[in-house]
N, C-alpha and C positions, 0 to 999 in steps of 0.2 A: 415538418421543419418547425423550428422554436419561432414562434410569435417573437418582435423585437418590442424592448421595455419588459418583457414578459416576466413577473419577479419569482424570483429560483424557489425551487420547490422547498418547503421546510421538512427537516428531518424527522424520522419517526419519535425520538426523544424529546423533539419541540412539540411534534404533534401530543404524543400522549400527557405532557407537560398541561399544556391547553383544555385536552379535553378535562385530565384530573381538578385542574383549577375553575376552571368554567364550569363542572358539575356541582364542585363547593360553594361558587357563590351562588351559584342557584338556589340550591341547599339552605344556604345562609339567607337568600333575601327571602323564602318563602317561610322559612322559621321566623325572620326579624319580623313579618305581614302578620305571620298568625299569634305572637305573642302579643303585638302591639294592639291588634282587631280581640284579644280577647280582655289584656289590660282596660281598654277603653269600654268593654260593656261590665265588666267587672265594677271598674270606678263608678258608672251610671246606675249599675243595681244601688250598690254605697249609697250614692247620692239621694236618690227616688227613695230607699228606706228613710232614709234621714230627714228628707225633707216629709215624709209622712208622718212619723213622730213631733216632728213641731207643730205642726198642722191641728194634730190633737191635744197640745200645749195651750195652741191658740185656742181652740175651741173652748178647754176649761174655762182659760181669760175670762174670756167671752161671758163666760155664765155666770161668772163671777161678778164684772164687772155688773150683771143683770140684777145683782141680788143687794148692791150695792157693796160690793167689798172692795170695790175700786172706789175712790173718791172723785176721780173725773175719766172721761171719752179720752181726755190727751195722755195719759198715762198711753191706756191701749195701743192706742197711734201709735206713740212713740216705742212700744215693743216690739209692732209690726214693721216699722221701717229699721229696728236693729236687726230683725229675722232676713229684709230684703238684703241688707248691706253684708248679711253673715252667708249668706245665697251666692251673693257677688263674689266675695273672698273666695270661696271655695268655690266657685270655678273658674277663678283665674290660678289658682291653687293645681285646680286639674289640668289644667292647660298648657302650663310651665313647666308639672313633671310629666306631662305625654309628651313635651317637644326634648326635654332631657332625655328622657327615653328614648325617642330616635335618633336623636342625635347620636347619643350616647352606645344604640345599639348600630348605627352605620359605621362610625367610625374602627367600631372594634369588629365589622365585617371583613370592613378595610385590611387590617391589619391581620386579622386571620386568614383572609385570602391570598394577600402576599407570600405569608406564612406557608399556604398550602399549595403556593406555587411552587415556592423551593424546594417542601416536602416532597412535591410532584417530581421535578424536575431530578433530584438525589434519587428518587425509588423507582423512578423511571430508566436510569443508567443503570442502577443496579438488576433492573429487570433486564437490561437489554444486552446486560457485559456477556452473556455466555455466547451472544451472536454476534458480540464486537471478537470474541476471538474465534468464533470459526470465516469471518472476514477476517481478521490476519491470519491465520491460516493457509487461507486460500490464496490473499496473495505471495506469499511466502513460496507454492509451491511452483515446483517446474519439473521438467524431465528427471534431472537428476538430485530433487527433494523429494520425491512421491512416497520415502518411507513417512515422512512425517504424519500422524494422526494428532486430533482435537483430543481425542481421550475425555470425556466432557462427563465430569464426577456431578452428580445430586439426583431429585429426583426422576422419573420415567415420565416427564413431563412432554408438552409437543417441542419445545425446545433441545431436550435431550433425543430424542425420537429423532430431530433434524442432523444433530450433531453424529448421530451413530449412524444414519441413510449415507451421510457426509464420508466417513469413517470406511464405511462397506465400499461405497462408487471408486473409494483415494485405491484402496485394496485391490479391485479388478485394474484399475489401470494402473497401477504398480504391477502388477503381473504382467498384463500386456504389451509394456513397455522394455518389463526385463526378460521378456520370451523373446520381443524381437531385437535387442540389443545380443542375446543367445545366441539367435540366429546368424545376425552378421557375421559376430567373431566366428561362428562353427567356419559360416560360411567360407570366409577369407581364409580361413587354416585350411578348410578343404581343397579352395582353387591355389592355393600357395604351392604347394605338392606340385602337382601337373605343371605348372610354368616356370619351378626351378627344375624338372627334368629336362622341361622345352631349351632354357636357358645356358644347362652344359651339353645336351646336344646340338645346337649352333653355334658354339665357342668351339666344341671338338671340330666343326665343319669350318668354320673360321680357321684352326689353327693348323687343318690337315693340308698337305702339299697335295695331294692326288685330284683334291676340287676343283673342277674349273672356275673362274673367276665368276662367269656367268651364278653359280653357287653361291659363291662365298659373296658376293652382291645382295643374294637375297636373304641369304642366310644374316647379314649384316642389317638389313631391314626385320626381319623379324626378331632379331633379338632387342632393337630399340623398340618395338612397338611390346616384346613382353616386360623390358624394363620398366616400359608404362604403366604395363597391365599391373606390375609387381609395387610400382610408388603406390597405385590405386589401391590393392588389397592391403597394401601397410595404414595407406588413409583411413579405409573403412575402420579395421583397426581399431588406430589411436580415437577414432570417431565414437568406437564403441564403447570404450573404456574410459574415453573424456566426459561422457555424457553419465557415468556413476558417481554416486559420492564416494571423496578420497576414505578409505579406511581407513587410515591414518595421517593428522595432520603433524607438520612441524614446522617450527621459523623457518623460515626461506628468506633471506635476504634477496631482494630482486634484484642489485647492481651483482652477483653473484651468477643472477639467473642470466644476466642479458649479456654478461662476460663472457658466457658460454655459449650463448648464441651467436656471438659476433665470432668467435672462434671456429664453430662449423660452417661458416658462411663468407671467410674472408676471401676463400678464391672466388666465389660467386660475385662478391665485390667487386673482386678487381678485375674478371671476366667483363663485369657488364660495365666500368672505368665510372663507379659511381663513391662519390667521396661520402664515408658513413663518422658523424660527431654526435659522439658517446659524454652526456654528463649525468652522471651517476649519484643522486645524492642516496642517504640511506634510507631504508624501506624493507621492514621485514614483515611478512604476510605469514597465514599459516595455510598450507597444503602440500601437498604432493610435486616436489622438485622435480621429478621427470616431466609431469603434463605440465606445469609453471616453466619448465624451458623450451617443453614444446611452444609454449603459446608464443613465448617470445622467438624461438625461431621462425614458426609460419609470420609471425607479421614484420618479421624485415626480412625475410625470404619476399613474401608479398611486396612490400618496401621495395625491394631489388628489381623484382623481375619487372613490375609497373611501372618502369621512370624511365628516364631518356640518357642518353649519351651525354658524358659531364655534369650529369644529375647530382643531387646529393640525396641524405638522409640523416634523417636528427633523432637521436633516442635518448629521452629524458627519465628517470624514477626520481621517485621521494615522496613525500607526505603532503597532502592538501586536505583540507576539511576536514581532519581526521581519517582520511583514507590514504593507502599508499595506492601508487597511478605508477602504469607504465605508458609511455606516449611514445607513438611511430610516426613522427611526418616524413615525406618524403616528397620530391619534386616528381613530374609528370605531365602525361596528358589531363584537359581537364576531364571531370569526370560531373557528370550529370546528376545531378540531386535526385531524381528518382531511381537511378540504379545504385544507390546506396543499401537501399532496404533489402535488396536482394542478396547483396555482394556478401552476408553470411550464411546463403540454403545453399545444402551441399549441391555440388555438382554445377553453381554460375561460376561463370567467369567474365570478365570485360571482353572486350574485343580482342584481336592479337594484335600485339605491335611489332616492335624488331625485332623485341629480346627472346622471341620465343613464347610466350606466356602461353601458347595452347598446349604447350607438352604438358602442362600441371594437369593434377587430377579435379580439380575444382571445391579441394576440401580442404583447402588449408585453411581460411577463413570459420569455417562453420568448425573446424577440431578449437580455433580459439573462444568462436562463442562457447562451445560447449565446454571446457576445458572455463572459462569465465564464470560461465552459471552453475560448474558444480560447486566453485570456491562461494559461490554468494557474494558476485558481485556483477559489474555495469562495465558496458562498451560502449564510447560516444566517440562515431563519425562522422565528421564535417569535411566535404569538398574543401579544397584549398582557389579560391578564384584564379589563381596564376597557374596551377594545375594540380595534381599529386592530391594525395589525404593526411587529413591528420586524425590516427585511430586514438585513442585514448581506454585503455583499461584500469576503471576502479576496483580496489582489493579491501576487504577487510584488515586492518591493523592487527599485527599478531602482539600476544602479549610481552613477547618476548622482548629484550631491549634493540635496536638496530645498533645493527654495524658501521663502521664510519666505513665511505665507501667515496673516492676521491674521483673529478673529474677526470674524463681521458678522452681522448680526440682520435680514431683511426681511420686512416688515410685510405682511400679505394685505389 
C-alpha cells in the first residue's frame, strides 16, 4: 500500500531530463576546477619568472651602486620599494582576474546548464515518442480494435524490437478472438437448424384436433422454452458481430435510430403501462445503422422490462462535449452500485421482478457494450437513488452535418 504524503513517482522524461542535466553540470563544474587550478599555477610560473628577472636587475644595482655609479644608498632604496609596490600591483592584479574568472565561469555554467536541461528535456520526448505511441496504441485497443498495429518505422533498435514483439502478441490475439467469434456464429447457425424444426413440429401438435390436451399442454411448454432457446442464439449472434469493427461506416442520425426503436417496442410499452418521453435533439454518429439501433433497442427493451407498474422512461440524444450521447433513464427498483459492473457480462441479469425479466437471455446489455466499443466510444451507469438507472452512451461525432430532429413525447 502507498505510504501517505508519499510524493508521486516522476516520469521517465523527468527522470532522464535530470540525469542528462545533472551529468552536464558535473561535467561543467569539473571543467570550471580544472581550468581555474591550471590558470592559477600558470599565473604563478608568470609571476616567479618575473620576479626572478628583477631580482637580477637588482643585483646589477647593487654593483653598481658598489663602483660608485650610484651617487647615494637612497637612490637604491628607493628602486627596491618601487619593485615591492610593483610586487603588490600584480598580485592584486592576479586576484581580481582569478575571481572574474570564476565568477565569470559559474555563471555561464549556470546558464549552460539551464540550457542543457531543456536540451535534455526536447531530446528526451523525442527519444521516448516512439513508446508514447505504442502506449496509445494500447490503449486504443479492445475486442473489436485488435486489427490495429504500431507499424513502428526507423531503426532495429530495442525500441523497434519492442514495438514489432508488440505488433506479433496484437496478431495472435486477433486471431484468437476472431476464431472464437467464428465459432459462436458457426455455432448459433448450427443449433438454429434443429430448434426451428422442434419449433414447427409443436405448433403442428398445437394445431392438430387428434392431441389430447394433456399434449398440446406440454407441447405449448416446450415451444416457449425453444422460443427462448431461439431469442438466445439470435443474442449470441448479434453478440458476435457487435463485437467486429463495422466495415463500413455512415451518418447515422440517432433521433432516427431511437425512432425506430421506440417503434418495435411500443406494445412492450404498453404491455408493461410504462409511459416512455422521447426528446430527440440532432446527433449524427458514424456506424452501422442496424447494431446503432440494435443498441438502442436492447436499452429501452432493458428500460422496460426493469421498471415498475406506472413507471416511466426518458430517452434523450444530441451533442455534449463534442460527443453525441444516447441517454436511457428509466424508473425502478433500486439497484445496488456493485451490481452495476456486472450488468454488462453476458449472461447477468438483476433479480426477477413482475415483468418477467428472467425470460431474457442475459445479453442485451453486453450486445450494447459491444456494439459501443466497436464504434469507439463510452457507456456511463449511474443508479438512480429513487430507483431505475441512467445508462448514458457516448459516440464519436460523425462528420457529416445533423439532421434537425424535433422533440416528441410517447405515451405507454
Amino acid at each position: 500500500m502507498r505510504a501517505l504524503g508519499r510524493a508521486p513517482a516522476l516520469s521517465l522524461r523527468a527522470r532522464l531530463t535530470l540525469v542528462y542535466g545533472s551529468l552536464f553540470l558535473v561535467t561543467s563544474a569539473l571543467l570550471v576546477t580544472v581550468t581555474y587550478v591550471l590558470t592559477v599555477r600558470t599565473m604563478g610560473q608568470g609571476l616567479t619568472r618575473s620576479g626572478a628577472v628583477d631580482l637580477e636587475a637588482v643585483s646589477r644595482l647593487r654593483a653598481m651602486a658598489a663602483r660608485g655609479n650610484l651617487s647615494t644608498e637612497d637612490g637604491f632604496e628607493q628602486l627596491l620599494a618601487l619593485r615591492e609596490d610593483a610586487d603588490r600591483r600584480l598580485a592584486e592584479q592576479k586576484r581580481d582576474v582569478l575571481e572574474q574568472l570564476l565568477q565569470s565561469s559559474l555563471l555561464l555554467m549556470l546558464v549552460v546548464g539551464v540550457l542543457a536541461v531543456v536540451i535534455g528535456y526536447v531530446v528526451a520526448g523525442r527519444m521516448l515518442r516512439p513508446l508514447h505511441r505504442v502506449t496509445a496504441t494500447a490503449r486504443r485497443l479492445s475486442e473489436s480494435t485488435l486489427h490495429q498495429r504500431i507499424a513502428l518505422d526507423g531503426p532495429q533498435d530495442e525500441i523497434k524490437d519492442l514495438a514489432d514483439t508488440f505488433d506479433r502478441m496484437l496478431d495472435r490475439l486477433d486471431r484468437a478472438f476472431d476464431g472464437q467469434r467464428r465459432f459462436v456464429a458457426n455455432a448459433s447457425h448450427e443449433l438454429r437448424t434443429p430448434l426451428t424444426i422442434n419449433r414447427t413440429v409443436l405448433e403442428v401438435a398445437l394445431a392438430s384436433r387428434k392431441n389430447p390436451p394433456e399434449t398440446k399442454a406440454l407441447a405449448d411448454v416446450l415451444l416457449g422454452n425453444t422460443a427462448r432457446h431461439e431469442r438466445l442464439i439470435d443474442g449470441l449472434l448479434t453478440l458476435a458481430r457487435s463485437e467486429r469493427e463495422p466495415a463500413a461506416r455512415v451518418g447515422t442520425p440517432l433521433p432516427d435510430v431511437v425512432r425506430g426503436a421506440l417503434g418495435q417496442l411500443d406494445d412492450q410499452a404498453l404491455d408493461a403501462e410504462v409511459d416512455v418521453e422521447a426528446r430527440l435533439a440532432p446527433a449524427v454518429v458514424a456506424g452501422d445503422p442496424v447494431l446503432l439501433e440494435r443498441c438502442a433497442v436492447n436499452l429501452l427493451e432493458n428500460a422496460l422490462k426493469y421498471n415498475v407498474r406506472d413507471g416511466r422512461v426518458w430517452v434523450r440524444t444530441g451533442v455534449r462535449d463534442g460527443e453525441a450521447f444516447l441517454q436511457v433513464v428509466n424508473t425502478g427498483r433500486p439497484v445496488p452500485s456493485y451490481e452495476v459492473g456486472s450488468l454488462f457480462e453476458p449472461f447477468r441479469r438483476l433479480r426477477a421482478d413482475r415483468t418477467g425479466s428472467r425470460d431474457g437471455a442475459g445479453l442485451g446489455l453486453s450486445i450494447v457494450r459491444a456494439v459501443v466499443d466497436a464504434h469507439g466510444g463510452a457507456i456511463e451507469t449511474v443508479p438512480r437513488p429513487e430507483g431505475g438507472l441512467s445508462i448514458t452512451v457516448r459516440l464519436p461525432v460523425s462528420g457529416e452535418p445533423a439532421q434537425a430532429a424535433g422533440a416528441t413525447a410517447r405515451p405507454g
